[in-house]
C-alpha positions in Angstrom: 90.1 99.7 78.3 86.5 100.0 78.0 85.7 101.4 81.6 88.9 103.6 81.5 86.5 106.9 80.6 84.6 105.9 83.4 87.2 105.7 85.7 88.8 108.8 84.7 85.3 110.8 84.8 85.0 109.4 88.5 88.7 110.8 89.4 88.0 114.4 88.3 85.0 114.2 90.2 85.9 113.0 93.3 89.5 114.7 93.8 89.0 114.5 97.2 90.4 112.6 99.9 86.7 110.6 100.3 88.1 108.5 97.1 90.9 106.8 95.6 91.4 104.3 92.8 94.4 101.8 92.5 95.5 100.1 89.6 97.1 96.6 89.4 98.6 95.8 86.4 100.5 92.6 85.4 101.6 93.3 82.3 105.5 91.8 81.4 106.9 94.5 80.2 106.9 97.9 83.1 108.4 100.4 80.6 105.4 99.7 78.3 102.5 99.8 81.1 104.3 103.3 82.2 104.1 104.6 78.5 100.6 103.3 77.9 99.8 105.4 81.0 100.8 108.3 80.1 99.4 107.7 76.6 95.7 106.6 78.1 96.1 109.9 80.9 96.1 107.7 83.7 96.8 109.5 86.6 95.5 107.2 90.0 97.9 105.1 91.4 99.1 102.0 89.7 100.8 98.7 91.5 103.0 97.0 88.7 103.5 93.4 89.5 104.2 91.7 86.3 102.0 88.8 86.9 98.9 87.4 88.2 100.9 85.1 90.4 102.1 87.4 92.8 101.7 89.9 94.9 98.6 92.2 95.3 97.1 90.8 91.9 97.4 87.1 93.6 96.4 88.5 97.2 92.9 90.1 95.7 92.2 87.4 93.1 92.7 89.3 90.0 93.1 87.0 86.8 91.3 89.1 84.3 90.2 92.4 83.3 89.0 94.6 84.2 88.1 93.2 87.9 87.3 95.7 90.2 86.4 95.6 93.9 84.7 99.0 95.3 85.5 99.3 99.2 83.6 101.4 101.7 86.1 103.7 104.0 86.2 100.9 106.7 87.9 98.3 104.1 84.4 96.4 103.4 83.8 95.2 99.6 80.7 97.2 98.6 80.8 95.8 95.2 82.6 93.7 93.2 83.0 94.5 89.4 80.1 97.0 88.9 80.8 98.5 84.9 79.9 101.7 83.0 77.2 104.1 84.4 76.7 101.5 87.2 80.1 101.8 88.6 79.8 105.7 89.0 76.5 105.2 90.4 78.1 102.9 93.2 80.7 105.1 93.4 79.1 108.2 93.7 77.1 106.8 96.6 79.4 105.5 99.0 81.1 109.0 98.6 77.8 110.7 99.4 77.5 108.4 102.1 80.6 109.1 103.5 80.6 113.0 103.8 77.1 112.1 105.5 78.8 110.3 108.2 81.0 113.1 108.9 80.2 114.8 111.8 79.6 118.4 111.3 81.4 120.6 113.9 80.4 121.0 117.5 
């Protein structure tokens, strides 16, 4: 739960369409990871799958947490598990890099 103020700080930030987060959580119990949601003020999509064995958690790898994988907008891993002030900062800069890459009218 330690990087969950730094995720949230990045959401309010970027509420754009240039970034998204997605959660995957494998807890057992779904009515709990919904409460604890709503408790922490999670608000980014979250993929429940109850286990690391299966589904997107087992498709990506993830066996602990936090793991995090940051992905340019063509799909490419950009970073894998940055934490803290580094994540934002990895964060912050593919965004920037993406509105550069926009082209600007005609």
């Amino acid at each position: 739960m330690g990087e969950l103020p730094h995720i949230k700080a990045l959401v309010q930030r970027h509420d754009s369409k240039d970034f998204a987060v997605v959660g995957i959580n494998t807890d057992k119990d779904p009515d709990m990871f919904r409460s604890r949601c709503e408790t922490d003020g999670v608000t980014w999509d979250n993929i429940f799958t109850g286990s690391t064995g299966a589904g997107v958690a087992l498709d990506w790898g993830v066996s602990g947490y936090p793991t995090m994988y940051v992905l340019d907008g063509s799909g490419t891993i950009r970073s894998i598990s940055p934490r803290g002030d580094n994540l934002e900062k990895v964060v912050d800069e593919l965004v920037a890099e993406a509105k550069q890459a926009v082209p600007t009218g005609n």
